[in-house]
N, C-alpha and C positions, 0 to 999 in steps of 0.2 A: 133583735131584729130578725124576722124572718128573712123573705129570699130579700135579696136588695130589686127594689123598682125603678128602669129605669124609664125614662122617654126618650128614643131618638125625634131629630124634629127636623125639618126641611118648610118650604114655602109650599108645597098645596098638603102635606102628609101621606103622598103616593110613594112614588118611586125609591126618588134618594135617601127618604127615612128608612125606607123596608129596607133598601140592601143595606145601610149603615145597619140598621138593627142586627141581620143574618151576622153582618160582621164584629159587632162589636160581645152580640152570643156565642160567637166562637172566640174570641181573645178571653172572654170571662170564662168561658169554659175551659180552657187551656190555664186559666190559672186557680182554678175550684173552685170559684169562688158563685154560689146557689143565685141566679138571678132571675126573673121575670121581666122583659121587655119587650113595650111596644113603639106604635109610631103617630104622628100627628102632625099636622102642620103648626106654623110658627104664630099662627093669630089666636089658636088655641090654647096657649102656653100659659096662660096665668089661671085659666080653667081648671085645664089637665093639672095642674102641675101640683095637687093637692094630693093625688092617687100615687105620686111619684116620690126615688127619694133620691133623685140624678137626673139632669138633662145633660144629652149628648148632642150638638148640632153644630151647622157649617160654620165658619168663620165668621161669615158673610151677615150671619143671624145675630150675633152678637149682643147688637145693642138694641133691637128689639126684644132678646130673650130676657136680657138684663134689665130694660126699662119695665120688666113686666114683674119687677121684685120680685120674685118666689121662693127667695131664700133657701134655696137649692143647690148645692154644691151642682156648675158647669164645666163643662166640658167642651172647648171648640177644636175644631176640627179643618184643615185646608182640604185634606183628601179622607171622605165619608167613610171608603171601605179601607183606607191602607192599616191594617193588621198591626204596625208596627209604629206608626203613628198610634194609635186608638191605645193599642198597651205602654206607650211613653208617657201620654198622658192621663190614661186613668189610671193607671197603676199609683201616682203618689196620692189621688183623692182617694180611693180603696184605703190606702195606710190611713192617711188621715181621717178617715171612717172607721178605724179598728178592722177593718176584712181582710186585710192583708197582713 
C-alpha cells in the first residue's frame, strides 16, 4: 500500500470534515504514518468510498455511513477535531491494517 487514503465525512462535506481532516493529518503525522486525506459529505459515501481505504466521521453518521456498505474499515468520532480521541481510535485500525 501506498500512502493510506482516507475520507473525513460530515453532513454537507464543508466545514466539520475539513477541520476533522487538518486534525486527523496531524495525529497521522505525529505517528509517521504516509497519508493522503480529504473530505465529503455523508450522501456521498458509497461513491467516494471506492478512492478510499478509511472513513473518518461523527458519531451521529453512523448508520448511514454503514448502510452504504463500503467495506471500509470506520472510524466514528463524538468530538471531529479532539486529537486524542482521533489517536484512541485510529490507532488499533492502523495495527490492524499492518501501519502501525
Amino acid at each position: 500500500m501506498g500512502k493510506l487514503r482516507i475520507l473525513t465525512v460530515c453532513g454537507n462535506g464543508l466545514g466539520s470534515s475539513f477541520a476533522c481532516q487538518m486534525a486527523v493529518e496531524g495525529v497521522l503525522k505525529g505517528l509517521g504514518v504516509d497519508c493522503k486525506l480529504d473530505h465529503d459529505s455523508v450522501s456521498s459515501v458509497a461513491s467516494a468510498a471506492r478512492n478510499f481505504d478509511m472513513i473518518i466521521a461523527a458519531e451521529n453518521f453512523k448508520t448511514q455511513i454503514e448502510s452504504a456498505n463500503t467495506g471500509l474499515p470506520c472510524v466514528f468520532l463524538h468530538r471531529l477535531v479532539d486529537k486524542k480521541e482521533i489517536e484512541e481510535k485510529v490507532t488499533p485500525v492502523l495495527k490492524d491494517m499492518g501501519l502501525l
